[in-house]
C-alpha positions in Angstrom: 11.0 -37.1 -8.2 10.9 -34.5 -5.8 10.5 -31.6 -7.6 7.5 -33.5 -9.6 5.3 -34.1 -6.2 6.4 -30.4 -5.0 4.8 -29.6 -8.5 1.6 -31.9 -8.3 1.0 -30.0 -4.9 1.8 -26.3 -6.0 -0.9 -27.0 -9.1 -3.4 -28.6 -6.7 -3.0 -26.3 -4.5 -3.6 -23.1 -7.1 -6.0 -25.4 -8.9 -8.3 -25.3 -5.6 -8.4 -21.0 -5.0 -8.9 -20.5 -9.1 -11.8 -22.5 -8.8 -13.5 -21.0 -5.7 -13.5 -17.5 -7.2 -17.2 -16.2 -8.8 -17.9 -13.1 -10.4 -20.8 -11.7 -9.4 -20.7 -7.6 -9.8 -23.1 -6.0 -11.4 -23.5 -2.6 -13.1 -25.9 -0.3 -11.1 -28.9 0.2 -12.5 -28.6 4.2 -11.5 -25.0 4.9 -13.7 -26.1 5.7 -17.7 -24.2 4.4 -20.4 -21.5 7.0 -21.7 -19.6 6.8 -24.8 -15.6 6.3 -24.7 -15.1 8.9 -27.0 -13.3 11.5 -24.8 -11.2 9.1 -23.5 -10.1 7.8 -27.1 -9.7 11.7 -27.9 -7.5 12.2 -24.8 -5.1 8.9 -25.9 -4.7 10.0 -29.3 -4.0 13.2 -28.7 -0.6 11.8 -26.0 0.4 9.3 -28.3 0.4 12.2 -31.3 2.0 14.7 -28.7 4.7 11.5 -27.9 5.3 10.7 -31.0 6.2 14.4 -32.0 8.9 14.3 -29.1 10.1 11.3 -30.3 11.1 12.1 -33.7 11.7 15.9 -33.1 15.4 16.4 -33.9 17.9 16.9 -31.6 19.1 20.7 -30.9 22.7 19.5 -30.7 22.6 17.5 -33.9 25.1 18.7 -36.3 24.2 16.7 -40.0 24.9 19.7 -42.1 
């Protein structure tokens, strides 16, 4: 019974701060829209440079 009130008061309490918060940024009306390109170039290029570590085989690897 306990741990059901100490419940009912920990989701009241949350319940209360959740509903408080508002979002209310804005973009500036001064910064231009760029394209996410570079960026997506940049990721590919470490996960292709990971993934070439990854699967390189080892230099100690004897499977002859």
């Amino acid at each position: 019974m306990r741990c059901l009130f100490y419940g009912i008061m920990a989701f009241g309490a949350s319940a209360g701060l959740a509903l408080a918060q508002t979002y209310t940024e804005k973009m500036p009306a001064s910064m231009p829209e760029k394209g996410t390109a570079i960026e997506w170039l940049f990721a590919a290029i470490f996960l292709v440079g990971c993934l070439v570590l990854g699967f390189k085989p080892a230099k100690r690897a004897n499977l002859r």
